[in-house]
N, C-alpha and C positions, 0 to 999 in steps of 0.2 A: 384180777376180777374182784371188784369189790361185790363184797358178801354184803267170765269169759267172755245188740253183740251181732256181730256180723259171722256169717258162716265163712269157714275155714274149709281147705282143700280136704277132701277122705284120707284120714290117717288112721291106723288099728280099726280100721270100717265105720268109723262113725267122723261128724263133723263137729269140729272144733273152735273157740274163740281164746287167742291171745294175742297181744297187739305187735305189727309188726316193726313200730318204730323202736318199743323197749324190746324188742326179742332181735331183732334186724341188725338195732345200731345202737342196742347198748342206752335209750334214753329212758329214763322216768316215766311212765304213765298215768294219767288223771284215775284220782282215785276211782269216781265213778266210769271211766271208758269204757270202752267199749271190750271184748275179748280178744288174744290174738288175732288178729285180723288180717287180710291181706290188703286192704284200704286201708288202713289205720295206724305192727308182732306188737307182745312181753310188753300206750303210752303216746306220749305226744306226737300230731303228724307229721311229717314231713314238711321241714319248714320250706315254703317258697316266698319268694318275692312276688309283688303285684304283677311285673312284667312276667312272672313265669306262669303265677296263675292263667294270666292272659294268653300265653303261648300253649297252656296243656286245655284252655277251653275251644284253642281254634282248633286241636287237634282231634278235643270232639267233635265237632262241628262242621268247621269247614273244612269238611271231607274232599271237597272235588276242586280245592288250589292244589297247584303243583306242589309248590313249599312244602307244604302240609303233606303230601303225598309223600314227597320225597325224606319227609321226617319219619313218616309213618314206616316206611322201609329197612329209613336206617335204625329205627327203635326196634323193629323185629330181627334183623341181623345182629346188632347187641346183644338181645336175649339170647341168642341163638350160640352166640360167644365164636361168631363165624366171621373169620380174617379178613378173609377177601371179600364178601359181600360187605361188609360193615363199611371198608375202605371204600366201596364202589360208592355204596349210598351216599357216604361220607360228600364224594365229589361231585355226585346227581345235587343234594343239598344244596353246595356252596356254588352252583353254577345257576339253581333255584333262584337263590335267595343269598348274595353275597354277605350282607349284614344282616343274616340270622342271629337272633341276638343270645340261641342256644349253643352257636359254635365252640365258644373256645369247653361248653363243659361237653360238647360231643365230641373232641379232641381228645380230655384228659380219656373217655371209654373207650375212644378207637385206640389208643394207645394203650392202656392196658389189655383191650382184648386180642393186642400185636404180643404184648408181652406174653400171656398165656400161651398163645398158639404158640412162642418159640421153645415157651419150656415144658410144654404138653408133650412135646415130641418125642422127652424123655418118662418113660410109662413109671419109674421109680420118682419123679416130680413130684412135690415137692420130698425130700429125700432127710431133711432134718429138722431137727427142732428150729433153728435159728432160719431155715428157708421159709417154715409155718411160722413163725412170729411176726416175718417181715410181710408176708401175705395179708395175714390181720391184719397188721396194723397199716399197708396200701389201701384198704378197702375200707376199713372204717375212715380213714383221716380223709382219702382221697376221694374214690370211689362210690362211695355214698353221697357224699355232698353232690357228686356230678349227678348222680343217677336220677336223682328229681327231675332233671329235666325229660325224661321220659315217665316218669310215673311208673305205674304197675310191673310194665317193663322191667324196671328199675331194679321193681325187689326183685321179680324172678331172676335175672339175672345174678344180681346178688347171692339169693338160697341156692342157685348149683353151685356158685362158688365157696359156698359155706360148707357142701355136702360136698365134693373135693376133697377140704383142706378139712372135713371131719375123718372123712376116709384113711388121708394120707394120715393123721396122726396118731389115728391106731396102728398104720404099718409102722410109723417109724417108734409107737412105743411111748409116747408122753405122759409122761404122769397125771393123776388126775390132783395134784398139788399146784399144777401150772395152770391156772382154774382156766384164763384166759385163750389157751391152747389144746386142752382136753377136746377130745372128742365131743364128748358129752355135750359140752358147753356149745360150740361149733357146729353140732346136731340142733339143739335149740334154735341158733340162728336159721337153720335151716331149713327149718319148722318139721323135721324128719323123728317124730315123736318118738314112734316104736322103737327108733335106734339108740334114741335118748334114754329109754327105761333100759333095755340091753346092755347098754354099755354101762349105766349108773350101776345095774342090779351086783356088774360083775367086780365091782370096788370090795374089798376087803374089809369089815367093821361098816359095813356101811348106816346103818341104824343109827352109830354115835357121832358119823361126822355132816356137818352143816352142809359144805357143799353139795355130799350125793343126796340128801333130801331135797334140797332144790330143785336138783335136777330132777328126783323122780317127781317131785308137785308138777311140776312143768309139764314134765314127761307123760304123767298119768292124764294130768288134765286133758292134753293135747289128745288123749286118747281115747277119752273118755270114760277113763274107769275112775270115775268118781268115790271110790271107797276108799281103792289105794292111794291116791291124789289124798284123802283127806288126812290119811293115816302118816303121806309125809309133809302136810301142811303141821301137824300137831308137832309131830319130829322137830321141826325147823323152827318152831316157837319156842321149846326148848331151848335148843342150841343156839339158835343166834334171835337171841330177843331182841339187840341192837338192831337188826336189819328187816324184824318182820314185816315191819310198815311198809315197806321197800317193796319188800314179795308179793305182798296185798295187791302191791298196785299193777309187779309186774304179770302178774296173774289176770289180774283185769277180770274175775268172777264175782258178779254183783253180788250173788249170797254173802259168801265168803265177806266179801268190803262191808254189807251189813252187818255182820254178828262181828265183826271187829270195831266196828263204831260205838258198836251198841255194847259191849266190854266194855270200849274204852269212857261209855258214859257212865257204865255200873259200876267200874273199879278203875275210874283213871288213874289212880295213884300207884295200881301195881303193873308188871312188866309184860312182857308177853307170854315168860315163864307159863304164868298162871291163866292163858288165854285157854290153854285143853281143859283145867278144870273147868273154867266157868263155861266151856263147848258142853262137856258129862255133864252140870247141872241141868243146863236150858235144854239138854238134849238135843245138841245141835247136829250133833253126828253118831250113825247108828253105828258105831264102832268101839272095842273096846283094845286097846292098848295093854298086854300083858307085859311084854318081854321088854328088859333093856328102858326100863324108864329113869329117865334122871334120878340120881341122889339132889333133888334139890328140891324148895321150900314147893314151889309148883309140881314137882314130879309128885312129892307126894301128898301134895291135897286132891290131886285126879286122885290115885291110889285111893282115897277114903272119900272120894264124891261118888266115884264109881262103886265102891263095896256099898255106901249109904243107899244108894237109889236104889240096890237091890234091897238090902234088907229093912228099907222103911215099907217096905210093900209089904209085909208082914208086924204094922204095927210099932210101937214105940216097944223098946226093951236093953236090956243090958247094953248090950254089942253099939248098937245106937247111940249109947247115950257118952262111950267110951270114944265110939269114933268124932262124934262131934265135940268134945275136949281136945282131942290132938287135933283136928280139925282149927279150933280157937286158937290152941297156941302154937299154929305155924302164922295164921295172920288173925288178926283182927276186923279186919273190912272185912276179907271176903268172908269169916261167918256170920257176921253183922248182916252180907247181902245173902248170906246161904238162910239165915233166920228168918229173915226180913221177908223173903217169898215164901218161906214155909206158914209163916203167917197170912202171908195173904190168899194163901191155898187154902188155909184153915177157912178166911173168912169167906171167902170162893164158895167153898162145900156147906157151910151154915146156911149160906142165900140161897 
């Protein structure tokens, strides 16, 4: 596993936006998108073809053709992940509508939801690591591709299958090193938030490692607890400043993609290290970060943006004048830009 808007189903009682394409199936999301979505998870749509757009608009639509009827059935038996109806519909379809031009990808579903039901039967399913790998990777390669041709459907069917094979991989014990396979992760697909923070929370060191920050951004978000969501956005700019961009997007929260543009126009030359300081300066987040902060060039300019904003509110003085020195010689920009507003606050208050 390489390391908000449309309203989202009630998860930890409130409603959520992340996208379902980047949370679903693993794609990219436009930086401005829209939130987890279930139209839209974690990014780009659902790619379809003209003929398919065409095929999902009769299916709004022309409600009262048979075809269409008989699509309509076999899309709700899919979701339903139900054997025998799926097959039934299957052959109501093709007796429809022989060259439906959705057959062969309602094929590849009625086949995997043949394969489920044969190994459902066993309640210890999927029973190893290597049965959850080959699951994932059915579903993404295979399975996903086919599932547009029902839309919405599609994903639902999908997120029980995520919530499954999240389940089974806490029984059989997966590391959360197997980023791809962790529950956690598999929870996210599944848009199953609450389960997502639970299962990150119980990771060992989890504060210094990249992955279970992600997972709780996600996880919080989805939840809506916007405090702690922010507190493991700041985490994960720490630790993986290579990938933050990444997060931004799989996140899909308008705020959040502002104040990282708007960084990346005040200080584009530094990393994302330095993305929580310059959050303490603008005051982006009413949060402060004591414990476990990086030994590095960003960990501790927060450290002394944060002691500064407390103690300039009591005027210019020693303390002040010492922190903004170490301050200077961890960078240069950023007190060039920490000056640069201090001044303009000055001229602010004279007018």
């Amino acid at each position: 596993m390489q390391e908000f808007i449309i309203p989202m189903p009630q998860q930890c009682g409130c409603a959520v936006g992340v996208e379902i394409s980047a949370v679903l199936f693993g794609q990219a999301s436009p930086r401005h998108g829209s939130p987890l979505s279930l139209d839209s998870s974690f990014g780009t749509k659902l790619a379809r073809t003209t003929k398919e757009k065409q095929i999902m608009h009769q299916l709004d639509i022309f409600a009262d053709s048979v075809p269409v009827q008989r699509a309509n059935d076999l899309s709700a038996a899919l979701t339903n992940l139900d054997r025998t109806a799926s097959r039934q519909a299957m052959h109501y379809l093709i007796a429809a509508d022989p060259h439906h031009a959705g057959l062969p990808r309602y094929k590849i579903l009625c086949d995997f939801v043949d394969h489920w039901a044969d190994n459902r039967n066993d309640p210890d399913w999927p029973c190893t690591h290597a049965d959850i790998a080959a699951e994932v990777q059915l579903i993404r390669e295979q399975i996903i591709p086919a599932a547009t041709i029902v839309g919405n459907a599609g994903v639902d069917m999908a997120r029980q299958c995520w919530g499954i094979l999240a389940k089974a991989s806490e029984r059989v014990g997966i590391a959360p090193e197997h980023n791809d396979y962790f529950a956690a992760e598999l929870y996210v697909h599944a848009q199953q938030f609450h389960d997502v923070v639970q299962t990150a929370q119980r990771i060992p060191g989890a504060e210094m490692r990249a992955a279970v920050q992600r997972w709780l951004g996600l996880g919080y978000y989805g939840c809506g607890e916007t405090e702690q969501a922010w507190r493991a956005v700041l985490r994960y700019a720490w630790l993986a400043p290579q990938r933050f961009n990444a997060f931004v997007d799989e996140i899909g929260d308008a705020q959040l993609a502002r104040d990282w543009d708007n960084f990346q126009a005040d200080l584009g030359d530094l990393d994302a290290t330095w993305f929580p300081a310059w959050c303490a300066h603008e005051k982006k987040a009413d949060i402060s970060i004591v414990d476990n902060v990086p030994i590095i060039d960003g960990g501790m300019a927060y450290r002394l943006v944060t002691n500064l904003v407390i103690r300039e509110r009591g005027g210019l003085c020693r303390a002040v004048y010492e922190d903004r020195s170490r301050l200077k010689r961890l960078d240069e920009s950023f007190f060039a830009f920490y000056m640069k507003r201090r001044a303009d606050l000055l001229a602010r208050t004279k007018n």
